[in-house]
Kinemage of the C-alpha trace (Angstrom):
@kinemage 1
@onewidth
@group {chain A} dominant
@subgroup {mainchain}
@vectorlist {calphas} color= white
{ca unk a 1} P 26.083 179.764 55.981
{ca unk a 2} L 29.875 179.945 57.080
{ca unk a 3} L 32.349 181.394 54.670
{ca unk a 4} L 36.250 180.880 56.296
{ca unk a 5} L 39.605 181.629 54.164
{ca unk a 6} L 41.188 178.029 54.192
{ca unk a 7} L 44.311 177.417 53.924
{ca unk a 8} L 43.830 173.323 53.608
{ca unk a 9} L 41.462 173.903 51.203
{ca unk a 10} L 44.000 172.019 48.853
{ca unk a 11} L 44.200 168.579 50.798
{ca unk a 12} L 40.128 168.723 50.476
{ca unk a 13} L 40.038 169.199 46.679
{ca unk a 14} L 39.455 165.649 45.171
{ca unk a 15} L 41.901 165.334 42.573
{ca unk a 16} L 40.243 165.932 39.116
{ca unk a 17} L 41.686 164.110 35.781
{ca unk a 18} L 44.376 166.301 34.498
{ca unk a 19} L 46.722 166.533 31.719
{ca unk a 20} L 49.501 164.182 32.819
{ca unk a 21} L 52.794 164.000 29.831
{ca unk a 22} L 55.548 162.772 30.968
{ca unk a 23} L 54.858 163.590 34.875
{ca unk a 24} L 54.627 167.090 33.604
{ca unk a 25} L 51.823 169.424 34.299
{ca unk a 26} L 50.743 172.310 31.957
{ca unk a 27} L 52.232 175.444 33.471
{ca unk a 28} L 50.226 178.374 34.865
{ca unk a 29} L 51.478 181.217 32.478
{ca unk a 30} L 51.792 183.664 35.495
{ca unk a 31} L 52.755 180.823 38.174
{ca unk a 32} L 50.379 178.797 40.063
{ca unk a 33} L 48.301 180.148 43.108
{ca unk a 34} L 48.641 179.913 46.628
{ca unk a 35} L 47.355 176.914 48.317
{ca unk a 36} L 44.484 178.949 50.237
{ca unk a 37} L 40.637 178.859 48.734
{ca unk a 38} L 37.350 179.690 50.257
{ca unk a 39} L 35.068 177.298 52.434
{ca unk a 40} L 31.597 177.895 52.648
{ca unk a 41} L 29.490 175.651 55.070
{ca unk a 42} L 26.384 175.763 55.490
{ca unk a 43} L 22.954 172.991 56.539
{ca unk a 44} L 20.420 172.081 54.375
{ca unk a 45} L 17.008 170.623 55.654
{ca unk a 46} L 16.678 168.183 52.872
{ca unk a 47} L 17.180 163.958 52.200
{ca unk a 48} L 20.919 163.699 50.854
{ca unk a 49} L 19.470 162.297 47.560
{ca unk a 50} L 17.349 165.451 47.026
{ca unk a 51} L 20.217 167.320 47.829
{ca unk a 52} L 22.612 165.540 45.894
{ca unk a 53} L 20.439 165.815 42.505
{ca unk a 54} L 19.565 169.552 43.390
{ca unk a 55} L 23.684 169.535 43.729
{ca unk a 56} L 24.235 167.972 40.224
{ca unk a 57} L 21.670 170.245 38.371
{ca unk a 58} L 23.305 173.254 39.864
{ca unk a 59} L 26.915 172.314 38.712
{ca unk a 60} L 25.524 171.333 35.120
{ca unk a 61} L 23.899 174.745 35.028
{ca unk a 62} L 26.926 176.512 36.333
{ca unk a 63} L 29.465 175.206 34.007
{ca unk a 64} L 31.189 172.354 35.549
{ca unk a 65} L 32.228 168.641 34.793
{ca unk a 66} L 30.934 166.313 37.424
{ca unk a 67} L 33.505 163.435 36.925
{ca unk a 68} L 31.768 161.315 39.934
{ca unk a 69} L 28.447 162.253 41.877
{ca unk a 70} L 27.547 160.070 45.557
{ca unk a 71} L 24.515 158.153 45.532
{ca unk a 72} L 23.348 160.324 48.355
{ca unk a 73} L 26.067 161.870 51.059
{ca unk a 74} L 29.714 161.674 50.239
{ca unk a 75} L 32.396 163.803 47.770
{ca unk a 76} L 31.945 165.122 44.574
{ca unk a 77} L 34.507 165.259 41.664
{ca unk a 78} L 34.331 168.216 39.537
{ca unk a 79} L 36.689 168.897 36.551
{ca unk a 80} L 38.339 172.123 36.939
{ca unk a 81} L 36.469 175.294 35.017
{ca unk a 82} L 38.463 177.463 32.990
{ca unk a 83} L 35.759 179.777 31.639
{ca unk a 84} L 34.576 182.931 32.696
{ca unk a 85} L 31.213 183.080 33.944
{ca unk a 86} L 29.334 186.755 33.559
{ca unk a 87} L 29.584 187.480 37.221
{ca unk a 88} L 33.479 186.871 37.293
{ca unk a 89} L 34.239 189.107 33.755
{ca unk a 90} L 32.965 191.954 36.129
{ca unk a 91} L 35.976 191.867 38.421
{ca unk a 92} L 38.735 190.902 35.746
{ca unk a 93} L 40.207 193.138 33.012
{ca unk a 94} L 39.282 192.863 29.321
{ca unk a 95} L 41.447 190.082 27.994
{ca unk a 96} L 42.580 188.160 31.115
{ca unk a 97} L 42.515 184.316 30.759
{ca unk a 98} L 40.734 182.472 32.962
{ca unk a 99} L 43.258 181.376 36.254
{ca unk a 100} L 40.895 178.132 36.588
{ca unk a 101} L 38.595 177.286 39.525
{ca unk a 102} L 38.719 173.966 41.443
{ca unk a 103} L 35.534 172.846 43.459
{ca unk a 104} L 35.427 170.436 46.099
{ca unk a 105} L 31.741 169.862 47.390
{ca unk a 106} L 31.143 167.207 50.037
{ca unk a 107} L 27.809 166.591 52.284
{ca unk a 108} L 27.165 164.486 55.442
{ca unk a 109} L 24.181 164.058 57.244
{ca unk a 110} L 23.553 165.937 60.762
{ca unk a 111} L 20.533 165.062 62.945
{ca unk a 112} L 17.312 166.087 60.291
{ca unk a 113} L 19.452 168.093 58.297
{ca unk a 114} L 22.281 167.685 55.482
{ca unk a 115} L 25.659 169.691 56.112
{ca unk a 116} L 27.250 170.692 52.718
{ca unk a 117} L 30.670 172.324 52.621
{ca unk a 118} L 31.735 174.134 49.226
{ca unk a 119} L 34.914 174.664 48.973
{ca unk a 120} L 36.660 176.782 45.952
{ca unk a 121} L 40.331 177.503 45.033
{ca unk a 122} L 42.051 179.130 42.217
{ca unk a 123} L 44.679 177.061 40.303
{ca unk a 124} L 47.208 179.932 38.626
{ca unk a 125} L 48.155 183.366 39.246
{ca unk a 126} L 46.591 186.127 36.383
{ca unk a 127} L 49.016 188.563 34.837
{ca unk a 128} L 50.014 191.290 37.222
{ca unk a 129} L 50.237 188.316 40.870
{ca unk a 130} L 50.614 191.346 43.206
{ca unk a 131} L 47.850 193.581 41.926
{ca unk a 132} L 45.709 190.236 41.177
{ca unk a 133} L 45.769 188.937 44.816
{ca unk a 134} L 42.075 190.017 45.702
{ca unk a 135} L 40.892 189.570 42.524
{ca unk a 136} L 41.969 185.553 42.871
{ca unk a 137} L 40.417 185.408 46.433
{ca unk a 138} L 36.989 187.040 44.929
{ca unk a 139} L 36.908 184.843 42.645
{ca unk a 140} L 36.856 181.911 44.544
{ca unk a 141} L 34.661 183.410 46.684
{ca unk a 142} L 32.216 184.075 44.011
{ca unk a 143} L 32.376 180.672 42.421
{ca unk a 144} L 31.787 179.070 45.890
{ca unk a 145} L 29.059 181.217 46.801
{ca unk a 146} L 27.389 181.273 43.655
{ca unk a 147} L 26.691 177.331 43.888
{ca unk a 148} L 25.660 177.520 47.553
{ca unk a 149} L 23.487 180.331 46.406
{ca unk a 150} L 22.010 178.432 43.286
{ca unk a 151} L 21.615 175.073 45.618
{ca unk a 152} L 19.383 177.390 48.183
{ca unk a 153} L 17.515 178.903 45.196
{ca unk a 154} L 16.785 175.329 44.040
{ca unk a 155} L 15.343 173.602 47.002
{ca unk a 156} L 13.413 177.083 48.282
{ca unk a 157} L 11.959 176.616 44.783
{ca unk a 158} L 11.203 172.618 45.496
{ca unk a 159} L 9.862 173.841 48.410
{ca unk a 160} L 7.522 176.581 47.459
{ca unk a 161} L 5.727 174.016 45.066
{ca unk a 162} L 4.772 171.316 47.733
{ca unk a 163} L 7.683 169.399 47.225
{ca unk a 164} L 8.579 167.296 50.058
{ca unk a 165} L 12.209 167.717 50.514
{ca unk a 166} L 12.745 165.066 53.781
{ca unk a 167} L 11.737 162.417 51.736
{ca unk a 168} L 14.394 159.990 49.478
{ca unk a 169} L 14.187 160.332 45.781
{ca unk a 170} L 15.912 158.315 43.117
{ca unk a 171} L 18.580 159.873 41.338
{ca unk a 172} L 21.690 158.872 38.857
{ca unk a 173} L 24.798 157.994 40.422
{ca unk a 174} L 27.394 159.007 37.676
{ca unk a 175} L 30.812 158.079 38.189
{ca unk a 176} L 33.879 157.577 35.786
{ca unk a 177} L 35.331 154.015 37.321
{ca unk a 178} L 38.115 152.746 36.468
{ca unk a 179} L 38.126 150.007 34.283
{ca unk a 180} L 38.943 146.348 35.546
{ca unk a 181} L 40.153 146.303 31.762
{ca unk a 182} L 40.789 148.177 28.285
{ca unk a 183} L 40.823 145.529 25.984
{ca unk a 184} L 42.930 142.589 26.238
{ca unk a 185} L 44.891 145.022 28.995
{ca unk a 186} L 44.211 144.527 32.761
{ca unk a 187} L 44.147 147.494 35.108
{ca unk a 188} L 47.079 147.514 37.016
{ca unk a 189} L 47.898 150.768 38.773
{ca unk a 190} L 46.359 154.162 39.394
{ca unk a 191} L 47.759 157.680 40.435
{ca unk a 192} L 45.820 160.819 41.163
{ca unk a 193} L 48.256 163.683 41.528
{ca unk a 194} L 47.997 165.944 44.157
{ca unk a 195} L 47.974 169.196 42.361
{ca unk a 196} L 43.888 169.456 41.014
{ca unk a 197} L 45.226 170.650 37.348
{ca unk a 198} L 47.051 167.175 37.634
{ca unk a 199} L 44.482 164.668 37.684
{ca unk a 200} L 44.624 161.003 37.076
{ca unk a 201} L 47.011 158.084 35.639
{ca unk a 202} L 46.132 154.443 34.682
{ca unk a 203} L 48.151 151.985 33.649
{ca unk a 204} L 47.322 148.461 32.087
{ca unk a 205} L 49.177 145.860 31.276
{ca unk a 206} L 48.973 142.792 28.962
{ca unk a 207} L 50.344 139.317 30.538
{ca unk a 208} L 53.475 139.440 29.059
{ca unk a 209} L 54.431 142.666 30.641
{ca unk a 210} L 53.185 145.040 27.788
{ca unk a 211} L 52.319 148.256 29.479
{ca unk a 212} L 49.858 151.492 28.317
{ca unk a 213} L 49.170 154.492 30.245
{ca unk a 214} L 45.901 156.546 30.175
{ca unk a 215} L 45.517 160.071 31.412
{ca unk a 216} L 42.302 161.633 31.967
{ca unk a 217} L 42.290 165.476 32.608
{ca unk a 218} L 40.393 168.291 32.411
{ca unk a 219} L 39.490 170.336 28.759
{ca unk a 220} L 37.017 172.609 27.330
{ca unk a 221} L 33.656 172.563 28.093
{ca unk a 222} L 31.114 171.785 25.121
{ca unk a 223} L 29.539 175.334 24.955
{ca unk a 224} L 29.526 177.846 22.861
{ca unk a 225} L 32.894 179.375 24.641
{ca unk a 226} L 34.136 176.072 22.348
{ca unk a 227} L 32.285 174.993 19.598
{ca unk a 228} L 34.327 171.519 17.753
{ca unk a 229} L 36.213 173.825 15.465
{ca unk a 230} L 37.867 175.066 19.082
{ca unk a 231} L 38.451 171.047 19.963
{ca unk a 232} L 39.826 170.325 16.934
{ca unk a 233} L 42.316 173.446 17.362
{ca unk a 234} L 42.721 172.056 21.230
{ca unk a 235} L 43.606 168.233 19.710
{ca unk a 236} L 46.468 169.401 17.443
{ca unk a 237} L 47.539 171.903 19.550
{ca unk a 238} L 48.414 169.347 22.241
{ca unk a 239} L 49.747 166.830 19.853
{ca unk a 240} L 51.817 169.613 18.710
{ca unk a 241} L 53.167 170.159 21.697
{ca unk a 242} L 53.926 166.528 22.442
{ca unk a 243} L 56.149 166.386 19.420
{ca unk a 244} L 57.791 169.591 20.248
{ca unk a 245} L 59.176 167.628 23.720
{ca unk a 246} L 60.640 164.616 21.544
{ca unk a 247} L 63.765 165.986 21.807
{ca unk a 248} L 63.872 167.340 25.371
{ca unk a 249} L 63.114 163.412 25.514
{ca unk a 250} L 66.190 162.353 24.223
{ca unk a 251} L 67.948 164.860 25.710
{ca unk a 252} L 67.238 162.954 29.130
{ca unk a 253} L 68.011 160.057 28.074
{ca unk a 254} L 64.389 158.198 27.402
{ca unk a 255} L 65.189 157.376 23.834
{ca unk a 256} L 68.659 158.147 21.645
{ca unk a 257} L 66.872 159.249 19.026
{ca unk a 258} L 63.209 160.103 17.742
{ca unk a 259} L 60.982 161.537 15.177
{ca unk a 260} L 57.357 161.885 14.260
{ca unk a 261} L 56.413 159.610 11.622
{ca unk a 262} L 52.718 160.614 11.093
{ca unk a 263} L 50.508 163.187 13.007
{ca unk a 264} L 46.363 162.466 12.001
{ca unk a 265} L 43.042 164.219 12.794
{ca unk a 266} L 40.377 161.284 14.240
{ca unk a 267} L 36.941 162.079 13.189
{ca unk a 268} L 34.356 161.059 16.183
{ca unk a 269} L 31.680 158.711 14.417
{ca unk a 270} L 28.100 159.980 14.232
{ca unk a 271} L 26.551 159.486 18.110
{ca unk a 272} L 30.312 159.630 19.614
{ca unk a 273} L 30.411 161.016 22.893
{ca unk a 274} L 33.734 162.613 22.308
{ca unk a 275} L 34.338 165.466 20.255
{ca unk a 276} L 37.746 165.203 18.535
{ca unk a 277} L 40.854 163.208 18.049
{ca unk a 278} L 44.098 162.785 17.387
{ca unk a 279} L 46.771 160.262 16.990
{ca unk a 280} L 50.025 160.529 16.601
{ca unk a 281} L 53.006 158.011 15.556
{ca unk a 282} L 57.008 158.616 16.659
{ca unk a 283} L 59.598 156.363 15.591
{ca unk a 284} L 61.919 156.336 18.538
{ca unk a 285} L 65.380 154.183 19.478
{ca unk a 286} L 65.179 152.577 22.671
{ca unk a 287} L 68.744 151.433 24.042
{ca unk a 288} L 69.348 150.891 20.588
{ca unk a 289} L 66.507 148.920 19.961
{ca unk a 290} L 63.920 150.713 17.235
{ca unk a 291} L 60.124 151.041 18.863
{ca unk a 292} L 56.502 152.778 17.824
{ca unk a 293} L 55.565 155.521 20.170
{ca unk a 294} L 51.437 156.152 19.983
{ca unk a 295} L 50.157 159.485 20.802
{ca unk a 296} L 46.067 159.017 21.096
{ca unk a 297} L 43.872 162.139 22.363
{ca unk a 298} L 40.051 162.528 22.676
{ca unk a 299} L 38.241 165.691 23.720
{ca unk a 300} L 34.760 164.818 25.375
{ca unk a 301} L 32.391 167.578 26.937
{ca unk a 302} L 34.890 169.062 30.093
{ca unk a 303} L 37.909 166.463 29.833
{ca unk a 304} L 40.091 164.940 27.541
{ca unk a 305} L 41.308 161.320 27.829
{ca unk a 306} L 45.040 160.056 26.522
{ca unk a 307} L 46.593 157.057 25.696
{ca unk a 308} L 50.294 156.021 25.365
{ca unk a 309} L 52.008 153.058 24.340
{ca unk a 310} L 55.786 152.380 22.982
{ca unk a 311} L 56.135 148.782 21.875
{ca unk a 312} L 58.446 147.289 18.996
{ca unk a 313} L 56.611 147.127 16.016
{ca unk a 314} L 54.123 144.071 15.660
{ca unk a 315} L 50.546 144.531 13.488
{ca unk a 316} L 49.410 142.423 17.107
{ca unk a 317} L 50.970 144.957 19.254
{ca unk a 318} L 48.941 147.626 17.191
{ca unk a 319} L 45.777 145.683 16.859
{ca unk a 320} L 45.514 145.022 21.020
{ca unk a 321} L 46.741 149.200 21.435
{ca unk a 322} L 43.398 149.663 18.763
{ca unk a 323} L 41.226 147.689 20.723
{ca unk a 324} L 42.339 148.980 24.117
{ca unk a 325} L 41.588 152.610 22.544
{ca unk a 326} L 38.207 151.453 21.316
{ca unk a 327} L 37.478 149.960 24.598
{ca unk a 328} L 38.527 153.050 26.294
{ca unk a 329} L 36.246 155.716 24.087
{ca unk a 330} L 33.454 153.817 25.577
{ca unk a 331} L 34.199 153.274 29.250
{ca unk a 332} L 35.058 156.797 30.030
{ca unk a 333} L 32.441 158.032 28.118
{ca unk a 334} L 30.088 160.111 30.328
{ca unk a 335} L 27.929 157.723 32.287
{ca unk a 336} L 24.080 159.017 32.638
């Protein structure tokens, strides 16, 4: 096993959903981190699809969101974590928020062996940058290390009961597409933003030119570090906060005037995958011209997934943004 300080590390981090308002990203409250993370490498004598599931079991165990698994060799993408595992509290102070840890796992196969390269980076600074430095670089260390640690555990344990670890084995490919359609809306254009707390844009489109954006993005993992009381809270916090940027909104020039006409809780139907809701209603003046602005947000287990549409008002306008929403709560719905 190979541990190096890499300062690339960032260009190998598969973007993973993030909130996206506006082009803006939620701010680190100390600043973001440096760039650098920690890459462990290290070979595995195992078929790529043992490896891989071995891989997924570890992450679910650990914590993380696996947004998109390979059927065998190939790149992971994992939602960023932003809880504190029991080995990390040890080397932070009592009441320190969690900086957030990106992952970027990959594996290729070498010969009768599978190379897998870990790679971990911290997304923000923690109060006190200067005094915090090694405390952010042991971190990522630890998270890194701690899932090629758990990986090696795993397959010594496969191992140790007869299993036969060369040979292929089914597993689940899970993957979060995106959607040819939402809807009546085609897909018609996708961003993934650079910076891992940034994540992912998509943006469909009707014939006539009607446009909706989704944003998928990390959020809070269903554990007992946030039970649904906690993703309710999380739901109208950030709908709160949406309304609060109305005016910097007009202030720039988007619309000359706006207000919130009606802010609602969405209640998750019995066998929902997602966890809570919220939608929220601005009337806003667009170059004088009066239009609906629809806030929609759903927390699932480790990510959150937002629509928005402005269109003028039309009970068809509404009914197509309702169905594209429907659509949407079931095609990013965890696949199995």
């Amino acid at each position: 096993m190979t541990l190096l300080r890499h300062a690339c590390v960032a260009a190998l981090l598969l973007a993973a959903p993030l909130s996206a308002q506006d082009g803006k990203a939620p701010e680190c409250r100390h600043g973001p981190a440096d760039d650098e993370g920690i890459v462990i490498t290290g070979s595995h004598a195992a078929h790529p699809t043992r490896l891989a599931n071995v891989v997924d079991s570890v992450l679910e165990q650990g914590g993380y969101t696996v947004l998109r698994s390979p059927p065998g060799e190939g790149r992971w993408q994992i939602a960023p974590r932003f809880t504190w595992t029991a080995g990390e509290k040890e080397i932070a102070d009592e009441g320190d928020e969690h900086p957030g840890v990106s992952l970027f796992i990959s594996s290729q196969v070498r010969g009768d062996s599978t190379r897998l390269e870990v790679g971990a980076r911290v997304l923000c600074q923690m109060e006190g940058a200067g005094a915090k430095a090694d405390e952010l670089t042991a971190l990522e260390a630890m998270a890194a290390i701690m899932v090629e640690s758990a990986i090696t555990e795993q397959l010594d344990t496969l191992r140790a009961r007869g299993v036969a670890l060369d040979q292929p084995v089914e597993r689940p490919i899970r993957a979060m597409g995106v959607p040819d359609a939402l809807g009546a809306f085609a897909f018609q254009e996708r961003h993934d933003f650079p910076d891992p707390r940034m994540g992912t844009s998509l943006r469909y489109a009707l014939p006539d030119g009607m446009r909706v954006d989704v944003y998928v993005y990390p959020g809070p993992a269903a554990d007992s570090s946030c039970p649904r009381s906690c993703a309710e809270q999380q739901a109208q916090s950030e709908t709160l906060e949406f309304a609060a940027h109305l005016p910097e909104l007009v202030r720039r020039g988007h619309y000359r005037q706006a207000s919130v006409a009606s802010d609602e809780a969405v209640q998750p139907p019995a066998g929902a995958a997602w966890r809570a809701g919220r939608h929220l209603v601005a009337n806003v003046d667009v170059q004088g011209e009066q239009r609906e602005s629809h806030f929609y947000l759903f927390l699932f287990p480790g990510y959150e997934v937002k629509v928005r549409a402005t269109y003028a008002p039309s009970p068809e306008r509404r009914q197509a943004v309702e169905a594209l929403v429907a659509d949407a709560l079931v095609k990013f719905a965890p696949q199995p």
